[in-house]
C-alpha positions as CSV (number, residue, x, y, z in Angstrom):
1,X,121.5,245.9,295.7
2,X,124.6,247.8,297.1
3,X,126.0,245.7,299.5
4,X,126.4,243.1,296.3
5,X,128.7,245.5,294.3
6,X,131.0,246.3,297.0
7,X,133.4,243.9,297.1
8,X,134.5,245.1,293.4
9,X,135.5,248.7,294.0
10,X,137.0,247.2,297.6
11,X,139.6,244.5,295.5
12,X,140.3,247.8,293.4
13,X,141.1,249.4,296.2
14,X,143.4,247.3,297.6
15,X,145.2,245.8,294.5
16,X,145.9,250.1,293.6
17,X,147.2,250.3,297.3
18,X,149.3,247.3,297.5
19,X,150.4,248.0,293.7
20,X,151.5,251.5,294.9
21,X,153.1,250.4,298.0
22,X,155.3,247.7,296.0
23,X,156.3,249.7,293.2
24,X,156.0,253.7,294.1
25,X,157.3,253.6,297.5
26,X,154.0,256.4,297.7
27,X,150.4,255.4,298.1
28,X,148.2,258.0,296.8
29,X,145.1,257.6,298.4
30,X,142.7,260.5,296.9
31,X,143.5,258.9,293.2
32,X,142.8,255.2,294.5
33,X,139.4,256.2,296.7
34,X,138.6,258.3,293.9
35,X,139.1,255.4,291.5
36,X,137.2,253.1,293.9
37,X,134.3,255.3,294.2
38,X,133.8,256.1,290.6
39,X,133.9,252.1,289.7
40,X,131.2,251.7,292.3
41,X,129.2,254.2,290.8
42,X,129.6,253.0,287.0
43,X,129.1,249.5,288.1
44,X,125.5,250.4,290.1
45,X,124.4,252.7,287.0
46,X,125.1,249.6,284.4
47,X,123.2,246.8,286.8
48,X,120.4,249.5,287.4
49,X,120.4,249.8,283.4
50,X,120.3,246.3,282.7
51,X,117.5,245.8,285.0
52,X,115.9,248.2,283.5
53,X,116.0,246.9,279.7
54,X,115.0,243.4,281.3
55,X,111.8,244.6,282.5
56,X,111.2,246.7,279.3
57,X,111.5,243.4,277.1
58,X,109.4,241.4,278.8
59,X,106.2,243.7,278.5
């Protein structure tokens, strides 16, 4: 299940970075892993969710 919703919080990663890098002159990298982790997080917790009310509606 994890290794599916990877590449998400990865492309967020690198689009802050590169974003940074072109227009700050400054990459800050706490904000952008910080970012990254927390989309992978939210994303897990809503596919575990909607899993979950899949299963409930067809009992």
């Amino acid at each position: 299940m994890f290794k599916y919703n990877i590449p998400l919080p990865l492309i967020l990663f690198a689009f802050l970075t590169i974003k940074q890098l072109i227009f700050n002159n400054t990459v800050e990298w706490a904000d952008n892993v910080g970012i990254s982790v927390a989309t992978f997080l939210f994303y897990n917790l809503w596919e575990w969710t909607s899993k979950s009310s899949k299963k409930n509606k067809d009992d």
